[in-house]
KEKOLVEX-197253 format. One record per atom (N, C-alpha, C): residue in three letters; x, y, z. Coordinates in steps of 0.02 Angstrom, whole numbers, padded with zeros to 5 digits, always signed. Example, Ala and Ser with C-alpha at 12.3 -4.5 7.8 and 13.67 -1.06 7.14 Angstrom:
KEKOLVEX-197253
ala+00660-00284+00390 ala+00615-00225+00390 ala+00660-00165+00390 ser+00642-00112+00354 ser+00684-00053+00357 ser+00645+00002+00394 
***
This chain:
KEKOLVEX-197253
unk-07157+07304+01871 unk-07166+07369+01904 unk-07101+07409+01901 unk-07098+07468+01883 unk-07050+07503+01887 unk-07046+07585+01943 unk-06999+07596+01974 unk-06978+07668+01979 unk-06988+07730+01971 unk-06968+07792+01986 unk-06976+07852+01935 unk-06941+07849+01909 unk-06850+07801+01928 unk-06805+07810+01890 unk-06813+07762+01825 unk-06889+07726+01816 unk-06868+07680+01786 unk-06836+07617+01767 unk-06813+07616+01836 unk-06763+07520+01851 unk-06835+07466+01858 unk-06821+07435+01872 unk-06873+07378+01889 unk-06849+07349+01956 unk-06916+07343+02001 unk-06902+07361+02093 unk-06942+07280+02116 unk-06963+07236+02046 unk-06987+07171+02078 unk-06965+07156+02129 unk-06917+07124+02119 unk-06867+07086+02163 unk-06863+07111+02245 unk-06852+07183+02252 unk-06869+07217+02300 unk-06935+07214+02321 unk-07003+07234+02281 unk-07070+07234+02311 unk-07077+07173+02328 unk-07043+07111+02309 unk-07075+07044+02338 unk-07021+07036+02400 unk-06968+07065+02404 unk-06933+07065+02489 unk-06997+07096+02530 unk-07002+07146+02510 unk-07038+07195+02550 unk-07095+07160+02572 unk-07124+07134+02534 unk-07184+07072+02539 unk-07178+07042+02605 unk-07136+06998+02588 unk-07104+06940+02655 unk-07090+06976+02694 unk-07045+07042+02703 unk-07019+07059+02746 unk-07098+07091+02791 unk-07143+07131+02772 unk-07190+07157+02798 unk-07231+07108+02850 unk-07235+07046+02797 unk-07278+06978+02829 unk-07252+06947+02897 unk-07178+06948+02888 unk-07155+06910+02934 unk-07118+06967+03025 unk-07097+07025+02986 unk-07062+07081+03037 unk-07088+07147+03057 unk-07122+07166+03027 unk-07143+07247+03023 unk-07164+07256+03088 unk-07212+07218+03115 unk-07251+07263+03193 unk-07192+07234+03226 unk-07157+07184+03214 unk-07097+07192+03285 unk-07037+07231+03275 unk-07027+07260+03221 unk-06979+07313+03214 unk-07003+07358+03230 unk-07061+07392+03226 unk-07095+07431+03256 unk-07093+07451+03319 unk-07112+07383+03335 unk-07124+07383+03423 unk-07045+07407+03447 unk-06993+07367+03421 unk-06936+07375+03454 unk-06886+07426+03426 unk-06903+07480+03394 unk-06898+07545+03370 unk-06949+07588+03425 unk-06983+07572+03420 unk-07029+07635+03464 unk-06991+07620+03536 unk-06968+07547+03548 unk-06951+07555+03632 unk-06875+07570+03662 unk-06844+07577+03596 unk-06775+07555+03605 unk-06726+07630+03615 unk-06727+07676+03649 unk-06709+07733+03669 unk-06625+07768+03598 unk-06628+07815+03579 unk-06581+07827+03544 unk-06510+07839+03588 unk-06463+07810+03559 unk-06399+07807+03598 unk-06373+07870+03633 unk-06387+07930+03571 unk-06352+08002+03584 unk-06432+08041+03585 unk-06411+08112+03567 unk-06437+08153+03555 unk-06490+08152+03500 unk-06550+08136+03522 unk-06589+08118+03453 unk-06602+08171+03408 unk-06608+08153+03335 unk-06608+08199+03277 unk-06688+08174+03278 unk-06724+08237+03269 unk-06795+08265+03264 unk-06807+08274+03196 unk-06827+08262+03130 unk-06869+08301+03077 unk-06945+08336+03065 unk-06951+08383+03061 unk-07015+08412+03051 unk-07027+08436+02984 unk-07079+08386+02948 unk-07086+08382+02884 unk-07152+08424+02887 unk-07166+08467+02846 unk-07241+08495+02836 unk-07266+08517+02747 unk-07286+08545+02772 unk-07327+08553+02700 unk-07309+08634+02664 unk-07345+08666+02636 unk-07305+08729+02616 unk-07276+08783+02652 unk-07221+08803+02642 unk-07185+08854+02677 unk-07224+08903+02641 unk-07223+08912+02580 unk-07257+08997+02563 unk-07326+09003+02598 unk-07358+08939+02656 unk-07438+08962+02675 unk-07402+08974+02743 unk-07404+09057+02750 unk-07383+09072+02839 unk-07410+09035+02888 unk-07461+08989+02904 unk-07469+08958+02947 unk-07390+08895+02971 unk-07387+08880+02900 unk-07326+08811+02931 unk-07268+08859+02918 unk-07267+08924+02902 unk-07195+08939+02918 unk-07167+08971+03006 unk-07253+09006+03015 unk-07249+08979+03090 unk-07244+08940+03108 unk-07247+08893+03106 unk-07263+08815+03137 unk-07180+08818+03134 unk-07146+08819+03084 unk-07073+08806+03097 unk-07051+08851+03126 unk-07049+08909+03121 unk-07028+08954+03191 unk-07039+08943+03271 unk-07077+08917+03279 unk-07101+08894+03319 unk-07074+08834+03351 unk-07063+08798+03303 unk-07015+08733+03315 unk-06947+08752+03344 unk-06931+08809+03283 unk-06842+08799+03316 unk-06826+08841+03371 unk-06885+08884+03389 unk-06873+08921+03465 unk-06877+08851+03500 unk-06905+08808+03501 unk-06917+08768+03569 unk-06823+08724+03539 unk-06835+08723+03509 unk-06758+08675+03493 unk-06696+08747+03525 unk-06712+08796+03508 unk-06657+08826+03535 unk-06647+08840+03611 unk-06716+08823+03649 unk-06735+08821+03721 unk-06705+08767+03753 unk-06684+08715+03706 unk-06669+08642+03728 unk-06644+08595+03683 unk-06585+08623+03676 unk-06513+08627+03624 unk-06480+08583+03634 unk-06502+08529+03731 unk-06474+08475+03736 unk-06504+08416+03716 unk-06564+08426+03725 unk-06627+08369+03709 unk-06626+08348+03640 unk-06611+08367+03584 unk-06626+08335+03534 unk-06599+08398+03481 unk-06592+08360+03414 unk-06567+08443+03367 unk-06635+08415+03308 unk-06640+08453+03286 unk-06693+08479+03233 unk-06685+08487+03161 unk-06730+08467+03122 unk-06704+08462+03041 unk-06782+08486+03044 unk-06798+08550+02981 unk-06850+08585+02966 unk-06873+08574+02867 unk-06912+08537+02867 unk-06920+08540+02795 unk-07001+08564+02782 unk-07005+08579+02708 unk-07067+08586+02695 unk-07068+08576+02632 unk-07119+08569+02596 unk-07160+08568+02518 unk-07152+08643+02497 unk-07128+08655+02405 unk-07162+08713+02398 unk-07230+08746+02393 unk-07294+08693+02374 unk-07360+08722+02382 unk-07394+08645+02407 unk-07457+08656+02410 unk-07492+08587+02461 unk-07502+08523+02433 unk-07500+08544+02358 unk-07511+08484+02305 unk-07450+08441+02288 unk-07401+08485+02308 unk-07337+08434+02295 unk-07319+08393+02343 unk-07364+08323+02328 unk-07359+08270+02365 unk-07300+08228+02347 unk-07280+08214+02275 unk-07219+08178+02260 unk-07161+08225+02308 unk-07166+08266+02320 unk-07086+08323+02346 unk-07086+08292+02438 unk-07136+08298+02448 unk-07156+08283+02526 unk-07124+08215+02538 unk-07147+08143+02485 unk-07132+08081+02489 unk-07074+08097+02484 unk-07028+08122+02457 unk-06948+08146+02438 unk-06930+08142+02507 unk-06940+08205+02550 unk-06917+08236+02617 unk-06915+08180+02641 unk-06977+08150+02669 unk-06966+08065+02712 unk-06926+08020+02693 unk-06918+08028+02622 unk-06846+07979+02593 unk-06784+08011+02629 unk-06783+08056+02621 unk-06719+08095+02664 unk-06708+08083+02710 unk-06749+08102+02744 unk-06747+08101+02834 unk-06736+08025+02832 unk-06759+07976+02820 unk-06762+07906+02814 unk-06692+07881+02806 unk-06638+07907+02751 unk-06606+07902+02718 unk-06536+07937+02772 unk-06561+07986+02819 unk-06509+08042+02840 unk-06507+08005+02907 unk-06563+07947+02916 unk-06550+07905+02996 unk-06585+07970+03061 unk-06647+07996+03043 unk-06655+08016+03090 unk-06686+07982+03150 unk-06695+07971+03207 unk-06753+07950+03262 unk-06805+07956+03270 unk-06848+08028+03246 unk-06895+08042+03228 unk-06911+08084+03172 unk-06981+08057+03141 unk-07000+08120+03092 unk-07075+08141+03123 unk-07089+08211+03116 unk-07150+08228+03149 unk-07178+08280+03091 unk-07210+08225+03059 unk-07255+08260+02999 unk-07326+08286+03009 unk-07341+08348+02948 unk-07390+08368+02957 unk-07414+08356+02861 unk-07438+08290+02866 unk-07462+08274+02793 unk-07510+08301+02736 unk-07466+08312+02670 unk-07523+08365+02641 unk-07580+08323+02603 unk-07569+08253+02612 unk-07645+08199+02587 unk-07647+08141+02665 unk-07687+08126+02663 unk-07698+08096+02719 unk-07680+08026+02713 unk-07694+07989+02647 unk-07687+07935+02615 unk-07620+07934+02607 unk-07598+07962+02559 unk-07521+07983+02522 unk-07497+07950+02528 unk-07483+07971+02603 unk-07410+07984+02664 unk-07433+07919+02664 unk-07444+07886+02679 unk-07454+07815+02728 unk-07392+07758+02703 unk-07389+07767+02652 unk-07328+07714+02607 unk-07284+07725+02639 unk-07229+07789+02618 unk-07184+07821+02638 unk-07158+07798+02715 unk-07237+07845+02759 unk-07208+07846+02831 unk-07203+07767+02871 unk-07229+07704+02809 unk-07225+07631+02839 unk-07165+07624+02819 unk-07135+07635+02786 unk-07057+07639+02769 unk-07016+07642+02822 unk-07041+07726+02839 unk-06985+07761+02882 unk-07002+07729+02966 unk-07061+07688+02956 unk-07049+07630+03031 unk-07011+07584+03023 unk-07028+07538+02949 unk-06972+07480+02962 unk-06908+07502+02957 unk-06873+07562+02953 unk-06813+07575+02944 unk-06804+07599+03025 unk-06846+07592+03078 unk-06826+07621+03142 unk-06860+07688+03163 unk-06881+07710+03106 unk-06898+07793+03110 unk-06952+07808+03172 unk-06965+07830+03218 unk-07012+07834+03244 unk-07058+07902+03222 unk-07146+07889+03199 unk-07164+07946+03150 unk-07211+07968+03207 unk-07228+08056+03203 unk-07261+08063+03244 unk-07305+08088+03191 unk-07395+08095+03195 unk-07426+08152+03141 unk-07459+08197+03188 unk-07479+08264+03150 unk-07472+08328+03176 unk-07532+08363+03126 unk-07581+08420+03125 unk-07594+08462+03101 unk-07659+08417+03054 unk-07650+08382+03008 unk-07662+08349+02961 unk-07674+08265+02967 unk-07750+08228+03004 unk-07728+08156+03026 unk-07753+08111+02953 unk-07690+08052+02966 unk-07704+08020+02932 unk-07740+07977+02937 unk-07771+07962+02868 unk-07835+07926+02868 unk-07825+07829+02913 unk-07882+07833+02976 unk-07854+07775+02982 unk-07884+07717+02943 unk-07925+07704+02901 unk-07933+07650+02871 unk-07866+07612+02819 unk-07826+07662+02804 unk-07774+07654+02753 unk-07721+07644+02827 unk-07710+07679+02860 unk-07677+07657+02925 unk-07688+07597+02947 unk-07737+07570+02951 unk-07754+07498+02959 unk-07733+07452+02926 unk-07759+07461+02867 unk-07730+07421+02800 unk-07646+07395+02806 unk-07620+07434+02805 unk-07542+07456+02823 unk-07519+07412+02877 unk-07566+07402+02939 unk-07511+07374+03005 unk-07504+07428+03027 unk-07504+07497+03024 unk-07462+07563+03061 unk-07529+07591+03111 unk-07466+07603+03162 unk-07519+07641+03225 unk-07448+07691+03220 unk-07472+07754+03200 unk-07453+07831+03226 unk-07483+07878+03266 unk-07469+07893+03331 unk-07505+07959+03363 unk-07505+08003+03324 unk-07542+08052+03331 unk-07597+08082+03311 unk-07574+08159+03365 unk-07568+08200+03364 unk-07565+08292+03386 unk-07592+08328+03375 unk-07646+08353+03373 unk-07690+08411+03313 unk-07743+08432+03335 unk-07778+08487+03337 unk-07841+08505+03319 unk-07922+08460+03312 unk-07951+08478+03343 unk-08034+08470+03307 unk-08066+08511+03258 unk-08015+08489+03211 unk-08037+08547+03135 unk-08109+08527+03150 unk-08154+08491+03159 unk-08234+08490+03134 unk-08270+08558+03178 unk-08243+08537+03263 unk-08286+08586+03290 unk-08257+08664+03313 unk-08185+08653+03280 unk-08147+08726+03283 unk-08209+08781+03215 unk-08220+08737+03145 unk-08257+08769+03097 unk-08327+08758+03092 unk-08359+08744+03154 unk-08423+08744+03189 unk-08420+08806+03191 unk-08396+08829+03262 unk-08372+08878+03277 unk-08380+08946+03248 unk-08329+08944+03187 unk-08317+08994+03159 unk-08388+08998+03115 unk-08415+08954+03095 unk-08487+08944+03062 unk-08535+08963+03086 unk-08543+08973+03159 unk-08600+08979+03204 unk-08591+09077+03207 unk-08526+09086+03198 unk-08528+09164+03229 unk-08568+09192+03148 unk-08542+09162+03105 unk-08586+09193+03019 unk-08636+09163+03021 unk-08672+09115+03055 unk-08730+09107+03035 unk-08784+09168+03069 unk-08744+09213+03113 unk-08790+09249+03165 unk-08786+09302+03132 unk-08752+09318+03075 unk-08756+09366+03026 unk-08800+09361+02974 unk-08821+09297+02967 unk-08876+09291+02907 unk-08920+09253+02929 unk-08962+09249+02880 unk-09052+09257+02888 unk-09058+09159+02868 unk-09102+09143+02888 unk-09125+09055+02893 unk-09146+09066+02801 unk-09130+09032+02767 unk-09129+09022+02686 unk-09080+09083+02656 unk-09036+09101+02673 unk-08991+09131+02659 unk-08929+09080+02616 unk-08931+09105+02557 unk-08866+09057+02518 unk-08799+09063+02546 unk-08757+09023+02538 unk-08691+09027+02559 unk-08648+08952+02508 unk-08589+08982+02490 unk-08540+08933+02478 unk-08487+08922+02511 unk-08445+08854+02493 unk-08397+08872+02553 unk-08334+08837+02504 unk-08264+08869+02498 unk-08214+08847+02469 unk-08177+08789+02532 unk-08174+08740+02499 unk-08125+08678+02561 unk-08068+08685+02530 unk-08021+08642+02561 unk-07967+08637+02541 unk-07949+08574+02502 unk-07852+08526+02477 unk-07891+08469+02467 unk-07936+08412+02488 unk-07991+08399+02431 unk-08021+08353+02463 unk-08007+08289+02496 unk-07946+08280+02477 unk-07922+08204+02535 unk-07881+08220+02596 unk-07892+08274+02590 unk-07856+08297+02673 unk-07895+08315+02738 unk-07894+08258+02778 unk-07932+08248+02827 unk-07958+08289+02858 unk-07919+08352+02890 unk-07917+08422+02913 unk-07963+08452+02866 unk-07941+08460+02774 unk-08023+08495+02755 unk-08077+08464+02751 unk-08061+08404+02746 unk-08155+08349+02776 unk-08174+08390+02829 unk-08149+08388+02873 unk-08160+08396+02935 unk-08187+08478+02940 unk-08164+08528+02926 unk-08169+08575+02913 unk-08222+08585+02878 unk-08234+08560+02832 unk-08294+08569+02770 unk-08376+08556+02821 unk-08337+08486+02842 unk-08422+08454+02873 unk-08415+08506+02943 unk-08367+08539+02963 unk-08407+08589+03027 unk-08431+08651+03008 unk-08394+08676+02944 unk-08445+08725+02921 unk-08533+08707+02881 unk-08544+08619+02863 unk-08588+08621+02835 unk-08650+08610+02913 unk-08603+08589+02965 unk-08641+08578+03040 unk-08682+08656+03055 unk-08643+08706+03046 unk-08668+08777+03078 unk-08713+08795+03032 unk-08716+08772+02963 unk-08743+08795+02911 unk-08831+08763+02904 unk-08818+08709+02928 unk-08876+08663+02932 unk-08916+08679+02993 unk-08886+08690+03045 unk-08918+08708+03125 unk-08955+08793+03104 unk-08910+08824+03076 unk-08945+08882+03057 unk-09004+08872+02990 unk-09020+08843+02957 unk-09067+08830+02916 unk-09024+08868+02847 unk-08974+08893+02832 unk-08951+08915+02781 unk-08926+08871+02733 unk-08930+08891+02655 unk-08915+08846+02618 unk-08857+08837+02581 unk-08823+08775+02568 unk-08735+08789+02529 unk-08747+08780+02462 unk-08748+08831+02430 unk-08782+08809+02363 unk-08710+08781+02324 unk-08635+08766+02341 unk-08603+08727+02310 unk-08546+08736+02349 unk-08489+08658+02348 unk-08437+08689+02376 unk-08378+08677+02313 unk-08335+08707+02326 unk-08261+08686+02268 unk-08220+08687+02302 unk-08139+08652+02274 unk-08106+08651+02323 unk-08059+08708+02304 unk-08008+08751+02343 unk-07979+08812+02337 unk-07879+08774+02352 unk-07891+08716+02357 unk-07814+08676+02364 unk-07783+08722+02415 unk-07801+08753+02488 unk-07784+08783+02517 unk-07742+08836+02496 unk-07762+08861+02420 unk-07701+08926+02416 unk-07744+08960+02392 unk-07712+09032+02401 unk-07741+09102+02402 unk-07776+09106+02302 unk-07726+09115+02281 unk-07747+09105+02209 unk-07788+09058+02168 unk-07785+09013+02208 unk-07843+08955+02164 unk-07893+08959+02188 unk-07886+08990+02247 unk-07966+09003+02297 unk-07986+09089+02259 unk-07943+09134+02240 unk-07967+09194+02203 unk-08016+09155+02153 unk-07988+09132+02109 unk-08035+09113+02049 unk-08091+09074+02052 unk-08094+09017+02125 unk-08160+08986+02131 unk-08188+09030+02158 unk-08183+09081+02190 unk-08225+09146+02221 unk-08248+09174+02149 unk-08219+09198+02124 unk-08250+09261+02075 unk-08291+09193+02023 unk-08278+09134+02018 unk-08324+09102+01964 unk-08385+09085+02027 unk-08381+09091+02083 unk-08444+09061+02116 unk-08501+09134+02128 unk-08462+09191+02130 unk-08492+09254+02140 unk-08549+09265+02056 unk-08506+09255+02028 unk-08530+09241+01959 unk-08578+09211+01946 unk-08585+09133+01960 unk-08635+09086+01950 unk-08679+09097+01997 unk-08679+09111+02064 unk-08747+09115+02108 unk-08732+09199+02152 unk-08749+09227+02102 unk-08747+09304+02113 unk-08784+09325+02189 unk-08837+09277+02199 unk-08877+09285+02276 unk-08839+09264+02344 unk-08763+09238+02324 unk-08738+09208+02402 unk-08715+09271+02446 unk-08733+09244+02522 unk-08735+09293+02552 unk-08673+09303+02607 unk-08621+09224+02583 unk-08564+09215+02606 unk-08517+09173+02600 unk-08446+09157+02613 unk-08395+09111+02571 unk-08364+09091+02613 unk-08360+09025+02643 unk-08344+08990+02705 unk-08271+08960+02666 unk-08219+08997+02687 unk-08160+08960+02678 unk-08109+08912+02724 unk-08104+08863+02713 unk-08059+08805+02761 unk-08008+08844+02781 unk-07961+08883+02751 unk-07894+08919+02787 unk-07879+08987+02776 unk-07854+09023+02792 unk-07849+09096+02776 unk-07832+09102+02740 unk-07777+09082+02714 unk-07760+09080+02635 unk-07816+09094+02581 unk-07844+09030+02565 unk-07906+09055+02544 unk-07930+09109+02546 unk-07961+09121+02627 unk-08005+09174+02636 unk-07982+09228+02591 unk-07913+09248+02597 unk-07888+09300+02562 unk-07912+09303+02510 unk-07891+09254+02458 unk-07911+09258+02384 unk-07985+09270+02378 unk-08029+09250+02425 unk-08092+09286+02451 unk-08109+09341+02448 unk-08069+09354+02487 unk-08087+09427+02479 unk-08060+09461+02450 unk-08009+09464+02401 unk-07979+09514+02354 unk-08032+09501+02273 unk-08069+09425+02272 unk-08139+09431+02234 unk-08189+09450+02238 unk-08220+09446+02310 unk-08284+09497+02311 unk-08262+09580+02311 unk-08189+09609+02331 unk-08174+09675+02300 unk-08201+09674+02238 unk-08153+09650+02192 unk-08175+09653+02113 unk-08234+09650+02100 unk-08278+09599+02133 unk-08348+09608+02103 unk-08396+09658+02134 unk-08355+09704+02172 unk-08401+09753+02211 unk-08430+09736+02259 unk-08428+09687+02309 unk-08478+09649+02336 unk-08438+09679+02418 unk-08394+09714+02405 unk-08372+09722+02501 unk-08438+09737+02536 unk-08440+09685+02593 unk-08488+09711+02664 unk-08569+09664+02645 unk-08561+09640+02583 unk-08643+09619+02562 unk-08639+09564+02534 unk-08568+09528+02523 unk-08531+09456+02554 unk-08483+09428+02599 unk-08520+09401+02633 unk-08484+09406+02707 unk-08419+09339+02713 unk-08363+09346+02743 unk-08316+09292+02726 unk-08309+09246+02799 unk-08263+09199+02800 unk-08231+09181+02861 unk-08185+09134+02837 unk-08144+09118+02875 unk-08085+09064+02870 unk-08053+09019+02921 unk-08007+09011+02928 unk-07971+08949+02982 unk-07916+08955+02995 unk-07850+08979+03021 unk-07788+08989+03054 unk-07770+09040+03073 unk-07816+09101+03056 unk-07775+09165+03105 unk-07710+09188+03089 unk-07684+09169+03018 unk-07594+09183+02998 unk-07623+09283+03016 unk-07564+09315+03012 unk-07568+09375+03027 unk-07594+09427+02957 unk-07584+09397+02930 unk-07622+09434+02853 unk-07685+09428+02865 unk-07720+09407+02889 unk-07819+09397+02901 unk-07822+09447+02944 unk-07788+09476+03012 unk-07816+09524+03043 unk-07828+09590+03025 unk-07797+09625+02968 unk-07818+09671+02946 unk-07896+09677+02927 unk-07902+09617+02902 unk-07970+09601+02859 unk-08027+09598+02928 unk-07996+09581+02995 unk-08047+09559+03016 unk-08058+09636+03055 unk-08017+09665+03081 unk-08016+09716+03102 unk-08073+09786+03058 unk-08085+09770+03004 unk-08109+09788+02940 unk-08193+09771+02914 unk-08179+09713+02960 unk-08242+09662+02943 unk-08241+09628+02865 unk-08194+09639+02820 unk-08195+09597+02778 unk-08218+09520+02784 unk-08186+09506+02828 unk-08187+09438+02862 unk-08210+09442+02940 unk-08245+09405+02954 unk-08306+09409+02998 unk-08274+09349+03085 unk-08233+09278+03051 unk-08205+09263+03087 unk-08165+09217+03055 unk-08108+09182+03101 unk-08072+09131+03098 unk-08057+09104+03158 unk-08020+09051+03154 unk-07992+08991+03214 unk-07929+09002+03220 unk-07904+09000+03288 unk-07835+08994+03286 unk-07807+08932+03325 unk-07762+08891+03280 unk-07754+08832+03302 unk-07703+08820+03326 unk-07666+08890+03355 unk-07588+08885+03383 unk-07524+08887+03354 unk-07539+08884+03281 unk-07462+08870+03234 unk-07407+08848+03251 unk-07389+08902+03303 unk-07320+08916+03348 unk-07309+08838+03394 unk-07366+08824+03406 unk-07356+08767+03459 unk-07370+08705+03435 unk-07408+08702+03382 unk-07412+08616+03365 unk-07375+08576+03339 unk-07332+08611+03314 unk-07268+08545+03295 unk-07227+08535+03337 unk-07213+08595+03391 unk-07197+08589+03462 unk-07226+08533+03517 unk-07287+08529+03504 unk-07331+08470+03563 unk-07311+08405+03521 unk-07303+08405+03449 unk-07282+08343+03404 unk-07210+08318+03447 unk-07174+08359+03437 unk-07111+08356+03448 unk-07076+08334+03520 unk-07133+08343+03569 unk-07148+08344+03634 unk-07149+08267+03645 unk-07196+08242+03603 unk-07239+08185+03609 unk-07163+08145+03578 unk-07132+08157+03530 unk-07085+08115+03485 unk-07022+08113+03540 unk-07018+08151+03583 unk-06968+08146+03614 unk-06978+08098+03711 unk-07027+08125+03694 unk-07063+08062+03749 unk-07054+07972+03739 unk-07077+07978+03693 unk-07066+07884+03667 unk-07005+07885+03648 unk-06959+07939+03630 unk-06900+07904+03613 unk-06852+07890+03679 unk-06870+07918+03741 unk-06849+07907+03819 unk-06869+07844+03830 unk-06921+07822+03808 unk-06936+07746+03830 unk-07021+07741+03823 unk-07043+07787+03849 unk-07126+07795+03894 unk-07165+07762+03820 unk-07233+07744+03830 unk-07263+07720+03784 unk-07301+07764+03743 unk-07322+07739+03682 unk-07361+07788+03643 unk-07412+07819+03666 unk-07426+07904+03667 unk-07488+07922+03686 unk-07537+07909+03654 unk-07598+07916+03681 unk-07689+07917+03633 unk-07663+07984+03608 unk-07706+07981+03555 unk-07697+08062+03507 unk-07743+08100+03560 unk-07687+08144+03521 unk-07687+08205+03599 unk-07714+08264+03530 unk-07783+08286+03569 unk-07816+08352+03528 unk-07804+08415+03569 unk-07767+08461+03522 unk-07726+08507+03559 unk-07804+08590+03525 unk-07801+08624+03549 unk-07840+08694+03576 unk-07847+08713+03495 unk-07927+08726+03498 unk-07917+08789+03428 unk-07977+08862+03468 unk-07951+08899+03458 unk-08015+08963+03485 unk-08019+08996+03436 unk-08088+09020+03415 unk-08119+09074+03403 unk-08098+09135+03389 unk-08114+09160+03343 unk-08071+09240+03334 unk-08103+09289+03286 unk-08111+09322+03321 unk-08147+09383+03282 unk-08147+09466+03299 unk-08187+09514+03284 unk-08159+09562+03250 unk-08130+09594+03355 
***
């Protein structure tokens, strides 16, 4: 087995072996209980800075760090787009590598991450997840128990599903762009828009995925407008998307007689909604959830025990 660099890491993967078999949940245990000497160093790893939702999310972060300048200091990283999962595994090498106390990720695969962030336990790291949960069957697999911070992506895009289904008619077509498909949040997302879709009797005549960005979701819009010329609406997992949404049914002429919706409320959607371009979205707090992460990471590192995943507010939003 080799590296990216190419060395050969046997010798190491069979430590790692023994070492997992014989130490991991009690390093664990006695990392999660063992209070940091000084001032604990915080990391908040997320997913793309160019998608305004997580660049709120980091704004958001470092107001509360600048509120409480004694409690802990703050390291802010991110991915350049959602797919760059090797860059993400990078950051946790860092933080891992830089000796922080905590990392409080918001993972851009659900699976991915799981290697990495078992790492950054046996090294002491205490991991919190946020925004994005990871999958627990592969969590299992692993030995790793991580809290959990986030949203009910399923019934936040109920929600937003139920307000468009009252716009269209029972056998009314509709597609819906998700995001990636191994990311728990667009599972989750996908099956609450296919919940509102089904309760209303309307039909999804296909979904694709739009990799949560604006541009790759333009082009599965204008090829889906294309292929089923009769849909009567385009259920997108994040605003991002939505956008590229709707700057395709412009082009195809279709304003007002394809109806849109999306999921985070970044401030670029309200024009649209104000407009009715877009009909609704969810707002899942941005500003505050890596904040309640961070909350939670600084709690266990005082001593107190791990919380149950804590599902933090998404509301409704429209014109």
């Amino acid at each position: 087995m080799k590296s990216r660099n190419g060395h050969r890491i046997g010798v190491t993967a069979a430590f790692l072996a023994v070492l997992l078999a014989t130490g991991c949940n009690r390093s664990e245990t006695k990392s999660a209980n063992k209070p940091p000497a000084g001032k604990p160093r915080v990391a908040l790893v997320m997913k793309s800075l160019a998608n305004e939702f997580f660049s709120t999310m980091a704004e958001g972060a470092r107001k509360h760090q600048a509120a409480n300048p004694a409690s802990y200091d703050l390291i802010v990283n991110g991915i350049k787009n959602e797919t760059d999962l090797g860059e993400q595994v990078n950051l946790v090498e860092q933080m891992i590598a830089q000796q922080v106390n905590a990392i409080v990720i918001a993972p851009a695969d659900s699976k991915a991450l799981v290697t990495v962030l078992r790492r950054a336990r046996e090294a002491g790291v205490l991991v919190v997840n946020i925004d994005n949960k990871l999958d627990a069957d592969v969590l299992k697999q692993a030995g790793l128990t991580v809290p959990f911070v986030g949203p009910d992506n399923r019934a936040g895009a109920r929600k937003v599903g139920e307000v468009l289904a009252r716009q269209l008619k029972p056998q009314d077509a509709v597609t819906i762009i998700e995001g990636i498909p191994t990311a728990f949040n667009g599972q989750q997302r996908r099956l609450g828009f296919e919940d509102a879709m089904k309760a209303a009797g309307i039909k999804i005549v296909t979904v694709q995925s739009g990799l949560w960005e604006m541009g790759k979701a333009n082009a599965v819009a204008s090829a889906m407008l294309s292929e089923h010329p009769e849909i009567k609406a385009i259920l997108c997992a994040n605003d991002n998307m939505a956008l590229g949404a709707v700057s395709a049914v412009q082009a195809a002429g279709k304003t007002g007689a394809v109806l849109i919706v999306g999921f985070d409320n970044i401030s670029a959607i309200r024009p649209m909604l104000d407009k009715g371009q877009v009909v609704a979205t969810a707002d899942q707090h941005a500003d505050q959830l890596a904040v309640f992460g961070i909350e939670a990471a600084l709690k266990i590192l005082k001593g107190d025990a791990p919380p149950a995943d804590q599902t933090t507010a998404v509301d409704l939003v429209t014109k």
